[in-house]
C-alpha positions as CSV (number, residue, x, y, z in Angstrom):
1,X,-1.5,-23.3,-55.8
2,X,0.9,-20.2,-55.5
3,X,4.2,-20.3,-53.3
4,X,6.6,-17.9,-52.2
5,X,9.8,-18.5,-53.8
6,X,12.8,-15.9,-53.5
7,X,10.6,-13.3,-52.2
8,X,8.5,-13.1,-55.3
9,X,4.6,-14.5,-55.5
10,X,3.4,-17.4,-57.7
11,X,0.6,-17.3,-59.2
12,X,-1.7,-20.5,-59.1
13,X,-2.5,-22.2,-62.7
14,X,-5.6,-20.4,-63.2
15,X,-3.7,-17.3,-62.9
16,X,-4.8,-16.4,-59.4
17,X,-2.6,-14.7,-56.2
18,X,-3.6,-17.1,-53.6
19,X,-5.1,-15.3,-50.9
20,X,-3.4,-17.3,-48.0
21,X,0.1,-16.6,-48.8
22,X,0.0,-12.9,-49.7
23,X,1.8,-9.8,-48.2
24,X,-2.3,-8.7,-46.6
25,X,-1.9,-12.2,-44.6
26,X,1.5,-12.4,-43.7
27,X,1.1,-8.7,-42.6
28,X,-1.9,-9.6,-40.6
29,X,0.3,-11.5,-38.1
30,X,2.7,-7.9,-37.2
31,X,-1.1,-6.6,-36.8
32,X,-2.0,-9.3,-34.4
33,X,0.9,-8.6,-32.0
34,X,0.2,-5.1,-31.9
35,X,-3.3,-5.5,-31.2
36,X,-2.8,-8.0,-28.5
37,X,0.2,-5.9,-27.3
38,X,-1.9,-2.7,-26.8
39,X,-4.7,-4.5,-25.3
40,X,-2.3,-6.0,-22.6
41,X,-1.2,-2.8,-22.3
42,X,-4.5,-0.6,-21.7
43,X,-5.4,-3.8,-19.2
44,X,-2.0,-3.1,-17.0
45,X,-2.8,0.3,-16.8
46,X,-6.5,-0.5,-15.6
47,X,-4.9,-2.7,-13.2
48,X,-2.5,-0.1,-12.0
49,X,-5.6,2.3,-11.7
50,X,-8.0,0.3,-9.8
51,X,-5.1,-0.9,-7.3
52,X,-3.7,2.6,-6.9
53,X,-7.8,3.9,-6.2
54,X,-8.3,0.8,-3.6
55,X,-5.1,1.7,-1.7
56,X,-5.7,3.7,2.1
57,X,-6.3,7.3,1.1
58,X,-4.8,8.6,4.5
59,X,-2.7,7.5,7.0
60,X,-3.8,6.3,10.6
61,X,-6.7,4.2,11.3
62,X,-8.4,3.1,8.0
63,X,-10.4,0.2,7.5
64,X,-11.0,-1.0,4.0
65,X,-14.2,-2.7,2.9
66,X,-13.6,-6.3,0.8
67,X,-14.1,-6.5,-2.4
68,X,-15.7,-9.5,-2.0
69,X,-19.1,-7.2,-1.0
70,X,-21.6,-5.8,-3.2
71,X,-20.9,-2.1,-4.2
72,X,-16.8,-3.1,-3.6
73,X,-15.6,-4.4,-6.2
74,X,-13.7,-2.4,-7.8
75,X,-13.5,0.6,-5.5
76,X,-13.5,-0.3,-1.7
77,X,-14.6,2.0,0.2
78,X,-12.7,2.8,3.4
79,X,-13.4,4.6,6.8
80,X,-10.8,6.8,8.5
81,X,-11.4,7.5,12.4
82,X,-9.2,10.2,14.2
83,X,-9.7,11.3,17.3
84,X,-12.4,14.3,16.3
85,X,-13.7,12.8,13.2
86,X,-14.6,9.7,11.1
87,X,-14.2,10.1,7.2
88,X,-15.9,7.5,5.0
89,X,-14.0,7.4,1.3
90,X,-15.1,6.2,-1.4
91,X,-13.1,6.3,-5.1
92,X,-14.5,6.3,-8.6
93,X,-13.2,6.4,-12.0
94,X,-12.7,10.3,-12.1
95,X,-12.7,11.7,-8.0
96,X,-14.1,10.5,-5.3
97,X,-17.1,11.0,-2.6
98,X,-16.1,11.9,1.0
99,X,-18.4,12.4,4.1
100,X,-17.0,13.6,7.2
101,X,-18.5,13.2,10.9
102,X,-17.4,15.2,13.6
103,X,-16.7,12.9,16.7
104,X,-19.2,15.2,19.3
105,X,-22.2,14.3,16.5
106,X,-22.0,10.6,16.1
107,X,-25.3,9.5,17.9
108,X,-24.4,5.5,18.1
109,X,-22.9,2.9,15.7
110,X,-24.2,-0.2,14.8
111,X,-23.1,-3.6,13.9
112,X,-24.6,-5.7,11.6
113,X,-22.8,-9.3,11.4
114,X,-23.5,-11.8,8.3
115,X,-21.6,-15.2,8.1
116,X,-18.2,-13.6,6.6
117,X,-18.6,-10.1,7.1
118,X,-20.1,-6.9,8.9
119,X,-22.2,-3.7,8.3
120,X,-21.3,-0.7,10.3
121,X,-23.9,2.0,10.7
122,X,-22.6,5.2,12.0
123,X,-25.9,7.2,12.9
124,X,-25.5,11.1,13.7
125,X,-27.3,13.2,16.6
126,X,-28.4,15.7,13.7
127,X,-30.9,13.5,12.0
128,X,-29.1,13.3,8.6
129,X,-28.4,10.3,6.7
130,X,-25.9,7.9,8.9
131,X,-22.4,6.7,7.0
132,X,-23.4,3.0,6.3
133,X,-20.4,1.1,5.8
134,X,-21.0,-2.4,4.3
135,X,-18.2,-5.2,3.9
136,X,-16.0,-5.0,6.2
137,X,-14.2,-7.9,8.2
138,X,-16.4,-8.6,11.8
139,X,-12.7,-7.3,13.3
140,X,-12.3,-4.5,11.6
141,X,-16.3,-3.5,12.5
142,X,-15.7,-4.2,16.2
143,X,-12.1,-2.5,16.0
144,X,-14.2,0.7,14.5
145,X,-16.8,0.9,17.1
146,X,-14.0,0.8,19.8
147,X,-12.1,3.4,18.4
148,X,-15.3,5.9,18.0
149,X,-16.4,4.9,21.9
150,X,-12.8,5.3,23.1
151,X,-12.3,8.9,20.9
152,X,-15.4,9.9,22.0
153,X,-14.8,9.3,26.0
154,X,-11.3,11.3,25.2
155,X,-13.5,14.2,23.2
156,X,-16.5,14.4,26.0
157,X,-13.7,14.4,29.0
158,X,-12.0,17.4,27.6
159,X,-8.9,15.7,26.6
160,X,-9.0,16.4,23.1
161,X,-11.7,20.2,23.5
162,X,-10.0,23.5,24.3
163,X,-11.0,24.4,27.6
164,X,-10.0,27.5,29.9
165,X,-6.3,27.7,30.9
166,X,-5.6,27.0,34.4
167,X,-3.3,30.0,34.7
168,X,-6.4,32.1,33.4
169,X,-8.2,34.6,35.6
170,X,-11.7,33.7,36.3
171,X,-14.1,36.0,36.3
172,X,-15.7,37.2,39.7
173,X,-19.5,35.5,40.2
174,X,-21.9,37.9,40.5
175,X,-24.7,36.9,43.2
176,X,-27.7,38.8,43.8
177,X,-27.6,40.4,47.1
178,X,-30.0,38.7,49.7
179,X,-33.3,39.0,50.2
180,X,-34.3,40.9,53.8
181,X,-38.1,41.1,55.2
């Protein structure tokens, strides 16, 4: 059996450098660290990624989905509604998908309740595909159909559409003359 005396290496009686008390294995440990250390490393900055991605992308009214629903985990996707349009966000990895609504083409939403959460089905009067938004919290699914009724009540009274200016002239309406027999 070999030992490490005063820095040097003994050699076992047969002559042999014993493999568990060499430079390679004491080395090994420095190596450890700094794999461990890297890999703690490249997991923070995952971490840091994936929180900064599932953080509100706008400011106003956003509603996040849970992660606790399929197709959320790591990425939650969010809804914006403003007063003329809802926004449905979704991050990846590397960019992100966006689909937009205009408040005078959303035909209806629907709400689909499940024990813990909701499904929110935004369907359009153009016939395309409607934003389906799955996960969110029953609240925030009710809160999101009361802000699209409420915006769209402002939008379709004229609060929110340019309209003529009262101090405008109005143009003169032309009848047709009457008819004599």
């Amino acid at each position: 059996m070999s030992l490490k005396s005063g820095g040097r290496l003994r050699l076992s009686p047969a002559g042999h450098q014993d493999s568990l008390t060499s430079e390679l294995v004491t080395g090994e440990q420095a190596w450890l660290w700094w794999t461990a250390a890297a890999a703690v490393a490249i997991l923070v900055v995952l971490g840091v990624w994936i929180w900064r991605k599932g953080a509100p992308f706008a400011a106003g009214d956003v509603f996040r989905a849970s992660r606790l629903s399929a197709g959320n985990r790591l990425f939650p996707t969010q809804v914006l509604i403003t007063p003329t349009s809802v926004v449905q966000f979704t991050p990846r990895w590397i960019g992100k998908r966006e689909e937009t609504i205009h408040m005078a083409h959303i035909a209806s939403v629907k709400i689909d309740t499940g024990v813990l959460l909701a499904n929110v089905l935004i369907e359009t009067s153009g016939g395309t595909d409607p934003i389906a938004c799955h996960g969110h919290r029953k609240g925030d699914a009710v809160a999101m159909k009361d802000l699209i009724e409420r915006y769209q009540t402002d939008y379709y009274r004229g609060s929110d559409r340019p309209g003529p200016r009262p101090d405008a002239p109005r143009a003169a309406s032309v009848e047709p003359p009457p008819i004599r027999r």
